[in-house]
Backbone as a printed PyTorch tensor [residue, N CA C, xyz], in Angstrom:
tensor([[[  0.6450,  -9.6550,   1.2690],
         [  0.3970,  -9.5670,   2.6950],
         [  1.7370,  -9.5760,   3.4250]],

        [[  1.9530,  -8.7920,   3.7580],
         [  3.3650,  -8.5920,   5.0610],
         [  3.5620, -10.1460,   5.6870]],

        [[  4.5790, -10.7000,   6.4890],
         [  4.7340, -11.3100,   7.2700],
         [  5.1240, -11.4280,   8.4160]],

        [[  5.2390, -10.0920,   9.1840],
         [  5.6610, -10.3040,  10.2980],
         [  4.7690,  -8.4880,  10.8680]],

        [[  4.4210,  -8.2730,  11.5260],
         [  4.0880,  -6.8510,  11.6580],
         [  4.7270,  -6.8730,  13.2020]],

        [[  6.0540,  -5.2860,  12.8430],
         [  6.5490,  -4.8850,  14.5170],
         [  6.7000,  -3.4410,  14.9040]],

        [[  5.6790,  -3.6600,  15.6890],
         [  5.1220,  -2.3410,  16.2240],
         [  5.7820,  -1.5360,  16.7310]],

        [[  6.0050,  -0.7710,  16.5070],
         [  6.9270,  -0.0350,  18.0520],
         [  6.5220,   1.3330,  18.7730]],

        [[  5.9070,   1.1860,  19.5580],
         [  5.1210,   2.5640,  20.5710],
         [  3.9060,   2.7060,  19.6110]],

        [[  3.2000,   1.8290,  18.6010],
         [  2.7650,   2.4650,  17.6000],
         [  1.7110,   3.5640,  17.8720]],

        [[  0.9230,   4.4700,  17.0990],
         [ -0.4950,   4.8630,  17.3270],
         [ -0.8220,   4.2320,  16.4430]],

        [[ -1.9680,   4.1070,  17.0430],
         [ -3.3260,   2.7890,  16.3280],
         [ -4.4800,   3.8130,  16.3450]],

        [[ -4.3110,   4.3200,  16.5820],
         [ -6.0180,   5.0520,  16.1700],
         [ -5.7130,   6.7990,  16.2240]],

        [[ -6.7620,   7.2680,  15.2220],
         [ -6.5410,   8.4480,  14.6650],
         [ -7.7880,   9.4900,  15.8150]],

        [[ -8.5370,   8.9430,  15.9770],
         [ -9.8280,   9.4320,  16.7980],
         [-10.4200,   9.9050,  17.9480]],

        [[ -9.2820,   9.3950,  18.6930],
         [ -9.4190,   9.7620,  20.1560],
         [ -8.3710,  10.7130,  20.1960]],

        [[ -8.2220,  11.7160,  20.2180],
         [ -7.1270,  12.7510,  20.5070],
         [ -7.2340,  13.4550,  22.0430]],

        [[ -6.7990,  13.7050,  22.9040],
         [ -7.1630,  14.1990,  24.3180],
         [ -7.3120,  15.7050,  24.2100]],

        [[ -8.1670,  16.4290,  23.9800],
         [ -8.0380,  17.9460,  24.4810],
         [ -6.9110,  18.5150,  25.9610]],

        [[ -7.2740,  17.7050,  26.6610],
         [ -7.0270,  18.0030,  27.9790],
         [ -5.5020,  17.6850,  28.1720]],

        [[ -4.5840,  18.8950,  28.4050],
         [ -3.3570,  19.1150,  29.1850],
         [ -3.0400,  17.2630,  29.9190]],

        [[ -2.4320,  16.8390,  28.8080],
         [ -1.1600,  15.3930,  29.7810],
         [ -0.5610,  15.5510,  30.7000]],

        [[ -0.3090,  14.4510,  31.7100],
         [  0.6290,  14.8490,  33.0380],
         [  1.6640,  13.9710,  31.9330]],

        [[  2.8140,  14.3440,  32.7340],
         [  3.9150,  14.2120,  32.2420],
         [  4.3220,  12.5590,  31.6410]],

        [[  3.4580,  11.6400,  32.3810],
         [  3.6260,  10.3320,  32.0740],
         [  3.0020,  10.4980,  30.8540]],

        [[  1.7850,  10.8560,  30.6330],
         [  0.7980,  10.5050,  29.7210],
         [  1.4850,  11.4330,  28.0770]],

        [[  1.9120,  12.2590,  28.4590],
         [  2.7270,  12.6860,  27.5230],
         [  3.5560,  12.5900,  26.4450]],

        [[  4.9490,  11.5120,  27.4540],
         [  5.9930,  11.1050,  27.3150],
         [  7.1590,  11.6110,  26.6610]],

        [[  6.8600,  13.0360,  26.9750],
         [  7.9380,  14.0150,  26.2810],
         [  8.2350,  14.2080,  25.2580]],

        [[  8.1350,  13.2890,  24.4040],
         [  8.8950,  14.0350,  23.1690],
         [  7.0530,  14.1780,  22.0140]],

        [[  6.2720,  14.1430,  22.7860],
         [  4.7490,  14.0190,  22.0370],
         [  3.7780,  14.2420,  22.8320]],

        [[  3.0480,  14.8690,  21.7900],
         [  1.6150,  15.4790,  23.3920],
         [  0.2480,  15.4250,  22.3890]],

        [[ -0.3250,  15.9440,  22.6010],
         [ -1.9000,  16.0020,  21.8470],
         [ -2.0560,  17.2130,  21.0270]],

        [[ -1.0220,  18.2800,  20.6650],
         [ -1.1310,  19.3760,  19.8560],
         [ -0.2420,  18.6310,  18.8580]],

        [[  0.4690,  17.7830,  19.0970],
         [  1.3460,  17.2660,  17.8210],
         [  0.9570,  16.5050,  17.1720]],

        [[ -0.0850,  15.7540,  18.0310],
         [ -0.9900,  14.1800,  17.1130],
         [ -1.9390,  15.2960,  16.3780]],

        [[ -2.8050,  16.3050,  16.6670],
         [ -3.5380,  16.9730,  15.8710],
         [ -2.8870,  18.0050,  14.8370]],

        [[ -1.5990,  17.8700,  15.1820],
         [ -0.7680,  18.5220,  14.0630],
         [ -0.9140,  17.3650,  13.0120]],

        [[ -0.3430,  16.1320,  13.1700],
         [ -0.0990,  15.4530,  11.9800],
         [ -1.6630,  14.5970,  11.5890]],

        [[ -2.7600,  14.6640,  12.3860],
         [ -3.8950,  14.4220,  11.9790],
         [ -4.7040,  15.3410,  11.0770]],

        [[ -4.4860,  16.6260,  11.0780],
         [ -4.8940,  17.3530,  10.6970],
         [ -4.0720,  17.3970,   9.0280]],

        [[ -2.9880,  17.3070,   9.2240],
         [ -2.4530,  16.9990,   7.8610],
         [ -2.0840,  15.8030,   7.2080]],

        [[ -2.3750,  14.8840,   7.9430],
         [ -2.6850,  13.6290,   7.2600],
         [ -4.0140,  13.4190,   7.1560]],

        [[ -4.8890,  13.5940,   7.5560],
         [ -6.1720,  12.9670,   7.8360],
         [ -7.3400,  14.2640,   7.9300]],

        [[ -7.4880,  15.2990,   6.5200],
         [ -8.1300,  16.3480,   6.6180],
         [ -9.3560,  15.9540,   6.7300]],

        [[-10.0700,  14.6190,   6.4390],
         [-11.4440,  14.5610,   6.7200],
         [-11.4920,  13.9590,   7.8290]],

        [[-12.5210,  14.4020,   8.8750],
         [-12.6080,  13.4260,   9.8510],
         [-13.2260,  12.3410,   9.7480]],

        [[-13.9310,  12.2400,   9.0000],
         [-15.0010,  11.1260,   8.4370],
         [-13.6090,   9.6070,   7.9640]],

        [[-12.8250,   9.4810,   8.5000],
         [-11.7780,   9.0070,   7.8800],
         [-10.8660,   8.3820,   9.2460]],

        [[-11.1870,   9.2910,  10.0740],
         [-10.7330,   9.0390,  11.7050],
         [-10.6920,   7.5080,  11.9960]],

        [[-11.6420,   6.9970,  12.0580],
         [-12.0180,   5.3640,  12.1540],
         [-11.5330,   4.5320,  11.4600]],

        [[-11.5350,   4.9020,  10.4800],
         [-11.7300,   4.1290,   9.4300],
         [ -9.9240,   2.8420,   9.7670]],

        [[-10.8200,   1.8390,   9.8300],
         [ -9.6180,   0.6270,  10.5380],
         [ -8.1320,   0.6900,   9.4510]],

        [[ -8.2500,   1.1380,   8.4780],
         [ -6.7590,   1.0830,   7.9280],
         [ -6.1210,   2.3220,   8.2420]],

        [[ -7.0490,   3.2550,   8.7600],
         [ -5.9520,   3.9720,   9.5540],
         [ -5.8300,   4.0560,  10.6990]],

        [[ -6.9410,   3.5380,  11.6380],
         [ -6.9970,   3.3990,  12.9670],
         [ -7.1880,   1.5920,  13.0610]],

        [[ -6.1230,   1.0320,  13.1200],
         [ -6.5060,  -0.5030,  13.3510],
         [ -7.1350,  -1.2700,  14.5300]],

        [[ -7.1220,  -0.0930,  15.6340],
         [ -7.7230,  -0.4960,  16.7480],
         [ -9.0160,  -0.3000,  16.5880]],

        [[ -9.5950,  -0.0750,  15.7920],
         [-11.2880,  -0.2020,  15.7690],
         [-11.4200,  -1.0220,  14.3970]],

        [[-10.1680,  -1.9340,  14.0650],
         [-10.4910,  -3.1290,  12.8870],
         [-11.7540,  -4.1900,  14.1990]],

        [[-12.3930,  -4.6390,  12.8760],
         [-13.1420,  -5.8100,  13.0140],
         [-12.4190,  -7.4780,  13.3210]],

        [[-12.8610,  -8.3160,  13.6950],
         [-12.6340,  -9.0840,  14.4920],
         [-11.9460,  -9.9080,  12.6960]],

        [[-13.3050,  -9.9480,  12.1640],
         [-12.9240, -10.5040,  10.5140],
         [-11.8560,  -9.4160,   9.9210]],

        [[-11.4100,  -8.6620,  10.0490],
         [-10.4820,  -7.8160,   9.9030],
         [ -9.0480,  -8.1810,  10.2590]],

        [[ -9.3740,  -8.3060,  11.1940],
         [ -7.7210,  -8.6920,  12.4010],
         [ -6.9980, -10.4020,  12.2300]],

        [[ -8.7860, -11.1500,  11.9410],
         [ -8.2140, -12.5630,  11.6280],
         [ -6.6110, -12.5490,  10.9550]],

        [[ -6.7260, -12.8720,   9.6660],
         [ -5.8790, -13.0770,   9.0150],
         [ -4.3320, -12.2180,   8.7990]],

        [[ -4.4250, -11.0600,   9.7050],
         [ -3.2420, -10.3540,   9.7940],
         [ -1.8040, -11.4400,  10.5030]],

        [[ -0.9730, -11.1680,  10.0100],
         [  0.4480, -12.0850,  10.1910],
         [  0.6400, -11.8380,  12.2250]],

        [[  1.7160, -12.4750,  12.4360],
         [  2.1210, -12.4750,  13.8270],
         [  2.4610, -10.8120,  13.7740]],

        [[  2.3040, -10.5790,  15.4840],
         [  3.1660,  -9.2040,  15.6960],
         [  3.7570,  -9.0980,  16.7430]],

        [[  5.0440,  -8.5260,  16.9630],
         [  5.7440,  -8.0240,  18.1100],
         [  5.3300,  -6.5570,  18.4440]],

        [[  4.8470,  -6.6610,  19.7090],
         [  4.2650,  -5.0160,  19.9800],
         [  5.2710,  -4.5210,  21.0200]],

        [[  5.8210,  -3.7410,  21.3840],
         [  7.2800,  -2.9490,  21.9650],
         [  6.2620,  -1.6840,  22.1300]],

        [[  6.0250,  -1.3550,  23.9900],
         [  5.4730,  -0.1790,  24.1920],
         [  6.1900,   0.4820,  25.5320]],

        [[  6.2720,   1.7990,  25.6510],
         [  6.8390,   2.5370,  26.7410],
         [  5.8700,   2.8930,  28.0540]],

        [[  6.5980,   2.6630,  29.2820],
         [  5.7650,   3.2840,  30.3850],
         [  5.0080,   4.9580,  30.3060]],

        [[  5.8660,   5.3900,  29.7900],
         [  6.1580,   6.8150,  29.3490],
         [  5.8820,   7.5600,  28.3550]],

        [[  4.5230,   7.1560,  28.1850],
         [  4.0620,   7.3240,  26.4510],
         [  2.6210,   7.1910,  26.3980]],

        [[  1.8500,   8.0680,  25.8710],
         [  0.0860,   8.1630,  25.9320],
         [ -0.0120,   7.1520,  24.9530]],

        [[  0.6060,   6.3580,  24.3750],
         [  0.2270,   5.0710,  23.2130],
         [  0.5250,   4.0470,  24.1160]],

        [[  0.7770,   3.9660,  24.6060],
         [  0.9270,   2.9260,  25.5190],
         [ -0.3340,   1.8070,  25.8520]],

        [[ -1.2890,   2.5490,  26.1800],
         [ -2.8800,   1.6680,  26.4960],
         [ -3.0210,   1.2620,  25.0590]],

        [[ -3.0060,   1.8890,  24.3170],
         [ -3.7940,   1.7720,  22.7410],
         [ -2.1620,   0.1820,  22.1730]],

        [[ -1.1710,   0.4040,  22.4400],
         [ -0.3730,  -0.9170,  22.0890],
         [ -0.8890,  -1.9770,  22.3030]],

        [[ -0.8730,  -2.0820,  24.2510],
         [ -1.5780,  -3.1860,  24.6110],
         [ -2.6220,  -3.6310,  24.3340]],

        [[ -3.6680,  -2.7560,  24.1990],
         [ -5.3140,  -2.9510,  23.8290],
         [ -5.6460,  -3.8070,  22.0320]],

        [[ -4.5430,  -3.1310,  21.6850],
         [ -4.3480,  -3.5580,  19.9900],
         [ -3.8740,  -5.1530,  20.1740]],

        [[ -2.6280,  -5.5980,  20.9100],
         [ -2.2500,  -6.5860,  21.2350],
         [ -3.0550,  -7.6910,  21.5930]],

        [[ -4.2950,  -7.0630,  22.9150],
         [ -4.9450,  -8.0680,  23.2080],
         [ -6.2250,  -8.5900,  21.9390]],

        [[ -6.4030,  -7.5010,  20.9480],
         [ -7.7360,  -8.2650,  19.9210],
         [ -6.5680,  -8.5980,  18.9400]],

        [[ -5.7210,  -8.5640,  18.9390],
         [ -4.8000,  -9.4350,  17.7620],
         [ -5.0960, -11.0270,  18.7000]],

        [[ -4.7620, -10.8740,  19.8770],
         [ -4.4220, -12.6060,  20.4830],
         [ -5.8980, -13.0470,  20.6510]],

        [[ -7.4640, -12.2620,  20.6940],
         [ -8.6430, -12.7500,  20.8760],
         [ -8.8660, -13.5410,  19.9500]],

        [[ -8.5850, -12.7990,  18.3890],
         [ -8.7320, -13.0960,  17.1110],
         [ -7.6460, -14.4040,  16.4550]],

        [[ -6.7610, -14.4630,  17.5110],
         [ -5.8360, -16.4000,  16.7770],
         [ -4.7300, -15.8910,  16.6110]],

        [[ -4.2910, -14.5520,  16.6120],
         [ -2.7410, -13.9280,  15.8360],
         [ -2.2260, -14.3790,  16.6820]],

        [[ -0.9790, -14.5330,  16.7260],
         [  0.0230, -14.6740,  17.6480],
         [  0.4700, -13.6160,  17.7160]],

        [[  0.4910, -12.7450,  19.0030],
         [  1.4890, -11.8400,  19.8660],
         [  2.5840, -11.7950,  20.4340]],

        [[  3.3470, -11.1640,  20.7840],
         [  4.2190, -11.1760,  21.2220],
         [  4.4580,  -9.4100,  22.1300]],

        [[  4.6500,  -9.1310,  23.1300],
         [  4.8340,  -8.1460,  23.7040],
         [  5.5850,  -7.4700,  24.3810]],

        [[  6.4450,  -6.4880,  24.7690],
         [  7.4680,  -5.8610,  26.2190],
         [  6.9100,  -4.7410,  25.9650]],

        [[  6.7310,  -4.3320,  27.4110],
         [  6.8200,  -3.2500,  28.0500],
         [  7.8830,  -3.0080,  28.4250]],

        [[  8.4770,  -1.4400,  28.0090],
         [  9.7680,  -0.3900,  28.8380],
         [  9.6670,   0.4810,  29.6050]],

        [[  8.8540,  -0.1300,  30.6450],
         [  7.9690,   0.8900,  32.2080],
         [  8.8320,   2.2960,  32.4880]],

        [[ 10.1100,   1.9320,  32.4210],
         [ 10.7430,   3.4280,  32.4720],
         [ 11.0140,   4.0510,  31.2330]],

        [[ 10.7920,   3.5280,  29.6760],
         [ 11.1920,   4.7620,  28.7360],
         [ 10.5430,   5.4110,  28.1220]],

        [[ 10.4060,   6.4450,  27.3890],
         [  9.7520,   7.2660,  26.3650],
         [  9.4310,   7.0390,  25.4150]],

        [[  8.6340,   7.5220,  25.0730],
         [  8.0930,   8.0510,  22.9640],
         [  9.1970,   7.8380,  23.0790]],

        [[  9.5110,   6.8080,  21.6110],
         [ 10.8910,   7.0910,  20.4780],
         [ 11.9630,   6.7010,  21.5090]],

        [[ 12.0080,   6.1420,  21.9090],
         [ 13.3890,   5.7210,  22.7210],
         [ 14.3410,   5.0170,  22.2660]],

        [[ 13.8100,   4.1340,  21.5350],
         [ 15.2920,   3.3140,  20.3160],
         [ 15.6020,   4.1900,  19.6670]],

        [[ 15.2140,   5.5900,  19.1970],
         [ 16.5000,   6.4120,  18.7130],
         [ 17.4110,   6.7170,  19.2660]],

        [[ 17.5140,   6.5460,  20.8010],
         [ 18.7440,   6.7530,  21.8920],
         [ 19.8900,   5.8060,  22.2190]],

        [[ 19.9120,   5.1340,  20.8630],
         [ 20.8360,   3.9260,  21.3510],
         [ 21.9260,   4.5000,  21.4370]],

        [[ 22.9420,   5.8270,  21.2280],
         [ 23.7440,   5.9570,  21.5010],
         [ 24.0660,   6.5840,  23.1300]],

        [[ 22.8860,   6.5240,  23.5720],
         [ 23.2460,   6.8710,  24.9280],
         [ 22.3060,   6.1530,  26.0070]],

        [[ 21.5130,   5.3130,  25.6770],
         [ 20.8840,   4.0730,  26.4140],
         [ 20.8560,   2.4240,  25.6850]],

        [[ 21.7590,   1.9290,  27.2130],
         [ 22.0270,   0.7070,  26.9640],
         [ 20.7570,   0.0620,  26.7200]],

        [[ 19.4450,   0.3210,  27.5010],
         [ 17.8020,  -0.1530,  27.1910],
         [ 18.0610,  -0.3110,  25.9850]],

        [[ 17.9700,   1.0250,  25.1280],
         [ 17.5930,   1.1210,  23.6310],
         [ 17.9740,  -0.1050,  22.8820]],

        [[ 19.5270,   0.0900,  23.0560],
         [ 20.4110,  -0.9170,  22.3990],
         [ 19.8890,  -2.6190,  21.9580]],

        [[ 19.7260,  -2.8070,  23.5380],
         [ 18.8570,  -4.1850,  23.8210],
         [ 17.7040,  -3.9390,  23.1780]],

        [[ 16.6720,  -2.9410,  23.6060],
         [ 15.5470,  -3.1420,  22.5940],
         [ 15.7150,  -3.3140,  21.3880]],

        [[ 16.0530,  -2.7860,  20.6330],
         [ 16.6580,  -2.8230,  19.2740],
         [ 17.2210,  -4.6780,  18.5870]],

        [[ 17.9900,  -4.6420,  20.1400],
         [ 18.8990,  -6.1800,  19.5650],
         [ 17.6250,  -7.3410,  19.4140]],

        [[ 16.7910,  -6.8790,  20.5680],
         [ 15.8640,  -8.0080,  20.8020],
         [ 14.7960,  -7.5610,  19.5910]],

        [[ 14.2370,  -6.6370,  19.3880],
         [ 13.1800,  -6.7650,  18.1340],
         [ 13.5280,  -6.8380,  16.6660]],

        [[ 14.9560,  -6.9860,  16.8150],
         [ 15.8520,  -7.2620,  15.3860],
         [ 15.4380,  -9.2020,  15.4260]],

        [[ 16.2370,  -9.7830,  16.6190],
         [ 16.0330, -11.1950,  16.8320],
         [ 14.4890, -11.6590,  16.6310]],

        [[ 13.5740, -10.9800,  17.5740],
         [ 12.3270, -11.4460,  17.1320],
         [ 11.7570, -10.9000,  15.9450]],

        [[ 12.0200, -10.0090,  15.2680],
         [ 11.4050, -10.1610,  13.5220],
         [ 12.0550, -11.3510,  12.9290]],

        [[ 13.2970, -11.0470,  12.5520],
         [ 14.4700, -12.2150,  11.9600],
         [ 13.9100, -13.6550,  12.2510]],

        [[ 14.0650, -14.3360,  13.8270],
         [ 13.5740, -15.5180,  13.9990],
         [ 11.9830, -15.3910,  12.8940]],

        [[ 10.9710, -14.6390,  13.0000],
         [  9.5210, -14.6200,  12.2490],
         [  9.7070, -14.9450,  11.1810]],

        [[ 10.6910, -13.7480,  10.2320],
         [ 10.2880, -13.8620,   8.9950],
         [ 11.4780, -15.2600,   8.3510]],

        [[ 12.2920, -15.4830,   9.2740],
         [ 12.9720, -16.2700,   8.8930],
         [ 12.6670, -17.8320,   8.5300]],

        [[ 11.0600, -18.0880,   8.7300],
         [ 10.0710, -19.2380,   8.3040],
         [  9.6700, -19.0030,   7.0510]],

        [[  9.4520, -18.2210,   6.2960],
         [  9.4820, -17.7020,   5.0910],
         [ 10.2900, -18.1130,   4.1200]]])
């Protein structure tokens, strides 16, 4: 069993894909809904499989979620995963996990790959290095 799970912008669920044209927030530029059905479609050729909580953890069961380790969830203003972070966050903390959370209201999909040109990144990075480390460092 893992000990520390840290999320970052994650997608949590395979199932809900949007047909419908993103405004630019919902987007978040560097990802849209022809690219999640790009890599759904080739990861995930059956749909019958969509749900299914080890690949979509946001439709895990309550007895499911119990026993999963602490998590740091790290989500962007600027990013259609964004609801699905938080939403994941809140049945981790219904269920006893301990959470932990930030929102980056102004950045994008994938934004800690920009640490060479955003000081944000940098800090994000420094800070979800510190909060894994402090976690697993009870171990």
């Amino acid at each position: 069993m893992p000990a520390f799970q840290l999320l970052l912008y994650p997608l949590l669920q395979f199932a809900d894909i949007r047909r419908k044209k993103m405004s630019p927030q919902e987007s978040g530029f560097f990802i849209s809904a022809s690219l999640f059905e790009f890599f759904r479609g080739h990861y995930l050729p059956d749909p019958k499989t969509y749900m299914d909580p080890r690949i979509s953890p946001l439709f895990a069961s309550a007895e499911e979620l119990k026993p999963l380790p602490p998590a740091h969830v790290v989500v962007c203003g600027w990013d259609p995963l964004h609801d699905e972070g938080l939403a994941y966050a809140a049945k981790l903390r219904a269920v006893g996990v301990q959470v932990s959370e930030v929102e980056y209201a102004s950045m994008v999909h994938g934004f800690m790959n920009l640490t060479h040109i955003s000081a944000t990144a940098r800090s994000a990075i420094r800070d979800a290095g510190r909060i894994t480390g402090n976690a697993i460092s009870a171990f």
